[in-house]
C-alpha positions as CSV (number, residue, x, y, z in Angstrom):
1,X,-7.6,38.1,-33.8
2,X,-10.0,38.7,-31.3
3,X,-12.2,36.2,-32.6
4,X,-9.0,33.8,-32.5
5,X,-8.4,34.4,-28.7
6,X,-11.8,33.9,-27.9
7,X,-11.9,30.5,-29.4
8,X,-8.9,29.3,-27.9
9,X,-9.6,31.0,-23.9
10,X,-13.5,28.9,-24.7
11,X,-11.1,25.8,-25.9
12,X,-8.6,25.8,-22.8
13,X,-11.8,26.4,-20.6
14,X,-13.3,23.3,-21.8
15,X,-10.3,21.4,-21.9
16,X,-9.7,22.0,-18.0
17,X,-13.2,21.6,-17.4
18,X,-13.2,18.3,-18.9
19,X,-10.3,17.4,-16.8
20,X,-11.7,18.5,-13.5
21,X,-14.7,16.0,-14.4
22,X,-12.3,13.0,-15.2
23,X,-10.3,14.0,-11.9
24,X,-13.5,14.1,-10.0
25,X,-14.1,10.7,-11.6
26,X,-10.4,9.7,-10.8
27,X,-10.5,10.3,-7.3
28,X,-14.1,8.9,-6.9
29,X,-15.5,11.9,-5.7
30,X,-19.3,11.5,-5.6
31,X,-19.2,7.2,-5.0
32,X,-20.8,6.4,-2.1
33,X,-19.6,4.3,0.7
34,X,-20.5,0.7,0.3
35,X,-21.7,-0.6,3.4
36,X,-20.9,-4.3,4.9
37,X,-19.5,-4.9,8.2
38,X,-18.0,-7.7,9.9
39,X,-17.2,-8.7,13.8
40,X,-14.8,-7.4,14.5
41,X,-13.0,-5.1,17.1
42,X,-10.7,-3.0,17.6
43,X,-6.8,-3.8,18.1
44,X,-5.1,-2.8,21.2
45,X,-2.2,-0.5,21.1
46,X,-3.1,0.9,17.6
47,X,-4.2,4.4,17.5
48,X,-2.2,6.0,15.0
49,X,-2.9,3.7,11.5
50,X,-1.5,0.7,10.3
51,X,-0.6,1.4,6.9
52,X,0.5,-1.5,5.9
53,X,0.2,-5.2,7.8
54,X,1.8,-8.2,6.7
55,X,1.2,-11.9,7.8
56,X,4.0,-15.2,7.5
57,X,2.6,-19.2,7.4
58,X,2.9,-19.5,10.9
59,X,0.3,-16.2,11.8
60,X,3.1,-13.9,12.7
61,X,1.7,-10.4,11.6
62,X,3.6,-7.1,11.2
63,X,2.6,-4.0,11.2
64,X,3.9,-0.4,10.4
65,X,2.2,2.0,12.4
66,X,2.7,6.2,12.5
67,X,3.1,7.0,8.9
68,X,3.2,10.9,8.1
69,X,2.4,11.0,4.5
70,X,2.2,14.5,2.8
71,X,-1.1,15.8,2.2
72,X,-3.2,13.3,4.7
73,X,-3.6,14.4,8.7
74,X,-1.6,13.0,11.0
75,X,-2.5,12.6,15.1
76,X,0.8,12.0,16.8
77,X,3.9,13.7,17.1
78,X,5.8,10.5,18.0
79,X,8.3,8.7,15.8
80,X,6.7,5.7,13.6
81,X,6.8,1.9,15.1
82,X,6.2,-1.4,13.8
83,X,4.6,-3.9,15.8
84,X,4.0,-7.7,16.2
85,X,1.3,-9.9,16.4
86,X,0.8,-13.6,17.2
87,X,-2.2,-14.5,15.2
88,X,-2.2,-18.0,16.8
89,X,-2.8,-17.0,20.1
90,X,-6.2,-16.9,21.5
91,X,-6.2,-13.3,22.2
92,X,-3.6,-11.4,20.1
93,X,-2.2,-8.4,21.2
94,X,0.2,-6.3,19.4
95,X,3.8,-5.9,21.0
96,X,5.8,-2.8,20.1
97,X,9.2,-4.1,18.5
98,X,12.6,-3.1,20.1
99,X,14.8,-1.9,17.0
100,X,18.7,-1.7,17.7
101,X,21.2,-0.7,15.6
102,X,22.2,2.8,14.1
103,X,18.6,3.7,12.7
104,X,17.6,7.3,13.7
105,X,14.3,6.7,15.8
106,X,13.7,9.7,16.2
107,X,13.3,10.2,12.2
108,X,11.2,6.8,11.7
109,X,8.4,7.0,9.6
110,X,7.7,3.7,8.3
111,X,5.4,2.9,5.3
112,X,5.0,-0.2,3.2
113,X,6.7,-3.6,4.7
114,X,7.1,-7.0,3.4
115,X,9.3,-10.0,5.0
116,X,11.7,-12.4,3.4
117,X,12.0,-15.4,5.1
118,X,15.5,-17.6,4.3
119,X,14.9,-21.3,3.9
120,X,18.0,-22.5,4.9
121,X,17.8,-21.6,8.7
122,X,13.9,-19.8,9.1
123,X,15.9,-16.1,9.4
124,X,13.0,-13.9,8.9
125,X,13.9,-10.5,7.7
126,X,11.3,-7.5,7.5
127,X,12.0,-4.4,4.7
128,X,10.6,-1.3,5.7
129,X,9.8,1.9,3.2
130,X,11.0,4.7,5.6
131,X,10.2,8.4,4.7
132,X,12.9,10.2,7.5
133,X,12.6,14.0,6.6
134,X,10.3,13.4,3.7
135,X,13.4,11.2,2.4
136,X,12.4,7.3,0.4
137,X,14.5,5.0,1.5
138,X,14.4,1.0,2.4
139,X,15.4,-0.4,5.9
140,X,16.2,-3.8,5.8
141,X,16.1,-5.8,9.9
142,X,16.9,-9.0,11.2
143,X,14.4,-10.7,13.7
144,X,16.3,-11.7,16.5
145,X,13.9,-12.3,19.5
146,X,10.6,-12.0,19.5
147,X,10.2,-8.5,20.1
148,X,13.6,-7.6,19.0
149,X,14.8,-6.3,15.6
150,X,18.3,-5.6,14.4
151,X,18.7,-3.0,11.7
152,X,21.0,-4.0,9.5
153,X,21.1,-1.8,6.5
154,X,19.9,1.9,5.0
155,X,19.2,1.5,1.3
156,X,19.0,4.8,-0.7
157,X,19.1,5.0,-4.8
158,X,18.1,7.8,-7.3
159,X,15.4,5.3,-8.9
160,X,13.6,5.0,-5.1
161,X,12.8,8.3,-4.9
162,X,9.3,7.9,-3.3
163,X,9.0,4.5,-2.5
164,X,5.4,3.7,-1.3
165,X,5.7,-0.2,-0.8
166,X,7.9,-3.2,-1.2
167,X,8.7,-6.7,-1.8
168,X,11.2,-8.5,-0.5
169,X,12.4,-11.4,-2.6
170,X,16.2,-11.9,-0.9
171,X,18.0,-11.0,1.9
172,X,19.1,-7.7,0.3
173,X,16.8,-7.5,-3.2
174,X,13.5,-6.3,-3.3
175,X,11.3,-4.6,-5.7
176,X,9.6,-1.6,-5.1
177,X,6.6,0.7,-6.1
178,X,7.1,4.7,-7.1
179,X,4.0,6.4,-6.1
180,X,5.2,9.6,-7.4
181,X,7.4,10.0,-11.0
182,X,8.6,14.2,-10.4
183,X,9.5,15.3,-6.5
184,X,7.5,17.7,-7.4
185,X,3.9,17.7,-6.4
186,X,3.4,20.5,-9.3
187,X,4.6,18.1,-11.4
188,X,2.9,15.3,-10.4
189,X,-0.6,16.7,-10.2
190,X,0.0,17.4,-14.1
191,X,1.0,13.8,-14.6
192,X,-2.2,13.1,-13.3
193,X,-4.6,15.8,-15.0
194,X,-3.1,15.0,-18.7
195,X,-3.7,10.9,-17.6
196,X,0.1,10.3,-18.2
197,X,1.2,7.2,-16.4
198,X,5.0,7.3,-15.6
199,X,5.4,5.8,-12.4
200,X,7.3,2.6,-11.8
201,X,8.2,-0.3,-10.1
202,X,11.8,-0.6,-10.1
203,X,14.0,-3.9,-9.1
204,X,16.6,-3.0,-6.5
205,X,19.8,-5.6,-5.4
206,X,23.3,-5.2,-4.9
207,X,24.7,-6.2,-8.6
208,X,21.9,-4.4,-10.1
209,X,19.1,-1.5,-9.9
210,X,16.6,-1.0,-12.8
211,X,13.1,-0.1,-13.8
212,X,10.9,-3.6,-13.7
213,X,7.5,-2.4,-15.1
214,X,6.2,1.2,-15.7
215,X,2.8,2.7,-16.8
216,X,1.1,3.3,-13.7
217,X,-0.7,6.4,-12.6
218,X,0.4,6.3,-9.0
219,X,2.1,2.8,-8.1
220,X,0.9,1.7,-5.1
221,X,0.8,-2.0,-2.9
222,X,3.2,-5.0,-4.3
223,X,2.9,-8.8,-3.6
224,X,3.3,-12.2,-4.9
225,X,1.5,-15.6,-5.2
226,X,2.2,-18.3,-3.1
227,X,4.3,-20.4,-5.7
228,X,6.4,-16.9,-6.4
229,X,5.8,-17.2,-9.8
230,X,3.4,-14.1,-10.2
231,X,3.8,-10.0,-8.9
232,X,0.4,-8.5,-8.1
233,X,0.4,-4.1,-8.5
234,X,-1.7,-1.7,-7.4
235,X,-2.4,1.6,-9.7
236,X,-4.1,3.3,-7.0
237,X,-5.6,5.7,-9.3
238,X,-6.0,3.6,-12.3
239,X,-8.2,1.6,-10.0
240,X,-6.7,-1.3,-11.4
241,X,-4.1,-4.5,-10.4
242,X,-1.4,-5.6,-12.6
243,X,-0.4,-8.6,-13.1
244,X,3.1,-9.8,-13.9
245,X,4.6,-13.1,-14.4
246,X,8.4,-13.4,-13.0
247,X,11.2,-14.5,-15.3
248,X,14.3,-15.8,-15.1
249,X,16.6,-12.9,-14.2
250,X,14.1,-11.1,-12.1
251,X,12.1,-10.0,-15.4
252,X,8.5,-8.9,-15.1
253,X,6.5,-9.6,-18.2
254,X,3.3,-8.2,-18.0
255,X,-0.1,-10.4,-18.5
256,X,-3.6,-8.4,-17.4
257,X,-5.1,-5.6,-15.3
258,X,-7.8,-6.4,-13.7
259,X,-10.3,-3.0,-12.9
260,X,-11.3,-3.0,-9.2
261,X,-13.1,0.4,-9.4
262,X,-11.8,1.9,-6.2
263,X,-8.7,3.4,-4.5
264,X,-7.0,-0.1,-3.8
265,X,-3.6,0.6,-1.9
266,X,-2.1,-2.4,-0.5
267,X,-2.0,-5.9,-1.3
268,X,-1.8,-9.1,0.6
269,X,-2.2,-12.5,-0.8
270,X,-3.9,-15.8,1.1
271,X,-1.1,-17.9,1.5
272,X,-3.1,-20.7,1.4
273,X,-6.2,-20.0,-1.5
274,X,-3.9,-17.1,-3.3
275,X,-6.9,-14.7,-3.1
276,X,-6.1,-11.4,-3.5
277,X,-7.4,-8.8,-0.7
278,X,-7.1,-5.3,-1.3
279,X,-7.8,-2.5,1.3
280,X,-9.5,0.6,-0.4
281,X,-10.6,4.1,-0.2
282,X,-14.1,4.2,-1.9
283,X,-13.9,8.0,-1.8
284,X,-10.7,9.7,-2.4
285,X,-12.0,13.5,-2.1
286,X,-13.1,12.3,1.3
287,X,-10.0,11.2,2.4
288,X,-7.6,14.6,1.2
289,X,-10.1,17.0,2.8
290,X,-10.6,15.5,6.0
291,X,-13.8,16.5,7.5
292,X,-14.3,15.2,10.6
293,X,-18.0,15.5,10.1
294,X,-17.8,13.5,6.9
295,X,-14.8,11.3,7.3
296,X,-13.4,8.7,4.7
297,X,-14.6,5.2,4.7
298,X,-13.1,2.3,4.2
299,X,-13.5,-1.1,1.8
300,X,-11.8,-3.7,1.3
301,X,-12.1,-6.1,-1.7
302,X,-11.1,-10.0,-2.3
303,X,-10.2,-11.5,-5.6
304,X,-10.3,-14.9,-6.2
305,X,-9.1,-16.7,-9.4
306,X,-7.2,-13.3,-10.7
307,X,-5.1,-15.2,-13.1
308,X,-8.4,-16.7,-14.8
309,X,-10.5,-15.1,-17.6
310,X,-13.2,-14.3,-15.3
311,X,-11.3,-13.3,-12.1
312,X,-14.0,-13.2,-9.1
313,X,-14.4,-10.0,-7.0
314,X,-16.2,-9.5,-3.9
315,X,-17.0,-6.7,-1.5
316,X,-15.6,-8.0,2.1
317,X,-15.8,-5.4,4.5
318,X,-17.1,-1.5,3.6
319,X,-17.6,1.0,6.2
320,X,-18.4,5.1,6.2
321,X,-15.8,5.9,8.0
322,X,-18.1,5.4,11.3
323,X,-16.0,2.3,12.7
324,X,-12.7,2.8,10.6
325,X,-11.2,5.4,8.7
326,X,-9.2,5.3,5.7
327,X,-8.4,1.8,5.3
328,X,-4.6,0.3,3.6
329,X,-5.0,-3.0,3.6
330,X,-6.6,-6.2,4.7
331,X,-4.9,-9.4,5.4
332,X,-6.4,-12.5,6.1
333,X,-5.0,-15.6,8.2
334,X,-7.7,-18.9,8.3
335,X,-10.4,-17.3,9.0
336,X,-9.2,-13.9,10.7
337,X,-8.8,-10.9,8.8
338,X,-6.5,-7.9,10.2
339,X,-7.9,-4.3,8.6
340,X,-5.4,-1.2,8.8
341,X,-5.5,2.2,8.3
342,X,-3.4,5.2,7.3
343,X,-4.1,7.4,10.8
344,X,-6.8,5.3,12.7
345,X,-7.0,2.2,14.0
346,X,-7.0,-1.2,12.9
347,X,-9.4,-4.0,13.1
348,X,-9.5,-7.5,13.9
349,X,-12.3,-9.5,12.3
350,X,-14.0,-13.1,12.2
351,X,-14.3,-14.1,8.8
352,X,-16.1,-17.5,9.9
């Protein structure tokens, strides 16, 4: 018996020695930062992250700024904003938006965004992932003015139970990404040791909510091609994007991953080439122990031609963590490209 025991304490030993290495490897714990900088400088008014940044046709960017995400430092005490920026003025500067309405502001702690825009009269609409009180739920607004936004609706279902980003596809329907599968972190750590993937993307309207796609690690940034045709999924640590075309009836069937090799959180799509750009974390043990001695860097990937057999990636924009910490997500606008982060700043850069 003793014999036994001591085979199976040396078997469990290796077993979770084993996974500690593949978690190492998960989080990218010994990659170096890749290094390739751009001009670029800082954006005004940004000091606390800009998780997520979005852009419409006409150079209008949003961005969601403040996030308090569990587990990652945060620098201000203030409630979360989302801010504006005209992309097509000669030197843009973001402007806080005014939000009416019965949103708790006190509670705001926005995260992912996206914007539906309605063709028959130009109403632009932005959908916000908030996380009051460690709650998930989606915010949908109204543009009214230009620095004005009019909440109109609080969207809460069992299946968004931690949203991390969005897409906005109607006035009131959207999918959405599930970072998380269990509430708790227990839980999800295990999920993430034993490589089970069982988080989701789950469609949400008002005839109809229901899991999309599943399989992912830790589902992460959404988007879509220009011609709406194809839904673009970050499995932040699968390292990979998903690619799904859209069906009649708001079915996803699924077509490729394509394996980026680093953290990729959000997406955002060219309007114009359809090039994906991703914005990374090349070192994920970098970014959960925050050291301000040896701080996260950032990296931010494009992909062009992702539908193709031989999809084309590039390294854009990589940094130590010297100029920008912890970057979300990159999104370009002819020839500009806006960089944001979780907690620091956010960049704008000359692409030309």
């Amino acid at each position: 018996m003793k014999k036994v025991l001591a085979a199976v304490v040396a078997a469990f030993a290796a077993f979770i020695g084993y996974k500690f290495l593949k978690l190492n490897e998960m989080i990218l714990a010994s990659r170096e930062m890749p290094v390739k900088h751009l001009n670029c400088q800082y954006l005004k008014n940004i000091e606390y992250g800009a998780e997520d940044i979005t852009i419409l046709k006409d150079g209008l960017a949003f961005l969601s700024t403040g996030l308090k995400y569990p587990g990652l430092p945060s620098f201000s005490d203030e409630p979360g904003k989302i801010y504006i920026l005209d992309l097509l003025h000669p030197k843009p500067t973001p402007v806080e938006l005014q939000i009416k309405g019965e949103l708790d502001l006190n509670s705001f702690n926005p995260h992912g965004i996206s914007v539906y825009t309605d063709e028959a009269d130009d109403s632009v609409y932005l959908f916000v992932v908030n996380h009051p009180e460690h709650k998930s739920q989606v915010e949908i607004f109204h543009l009214v003015q230009e620095d004005t936004l009019v909440h109109l609706k609080t969207i809460a279902h069992p299946l968004l139970h931690s949203v991390n980003d969005i897409l906005a596809v109607g006035k009131e329907s959207f999918y959405a990404t599930n970072d998380h599968y269990f509430a708790s972190d227990v839980l999800h750590f295990l999920t993430l040791i034993l490589d089970y993937p069982m988080c989701e993307v789950v469609y949400y309207s008002p005839e109809e909510v229901r899991v999309a796609a599943n399989g992912f690690l830790s589902a992460n940034g959404i988007n879509i091609s220009p011609d709406k045709r194809y839904i673009y999924v970050s499995d932040i640590v699968g390292h990979d994007i998903k690619v799904y075309e859209r069906q009649q009836g708001e079915q996803l069937r699924f077509l490729k991953s394509v394996a980026v090799g680093s953290l990729c959180d959000n997406i955002e799509v060219d309007h114009r080439t359809g090039d994906i750009w991703l914005g990374c974390h090349p070192n994920g043990q970098k970014l959960m122990k925050y050291d301000p001695e040896d701080l996260a860097g950032s990296e931010v990937i494009r992909i062009k031609n992702i539908l193709s057999e031989k999809p084309v990636m590039s390294l854009e924009y990589g940094d130590d963590g010297h100029v920008l910490v912890a970057s979300t997500v990159a999104a370009p606008f002819e020839g500009k490209l806006l960089i944001g982060s979780i907690f620091h700043k956010a960049l704008y850069c000359d692409l030309k």
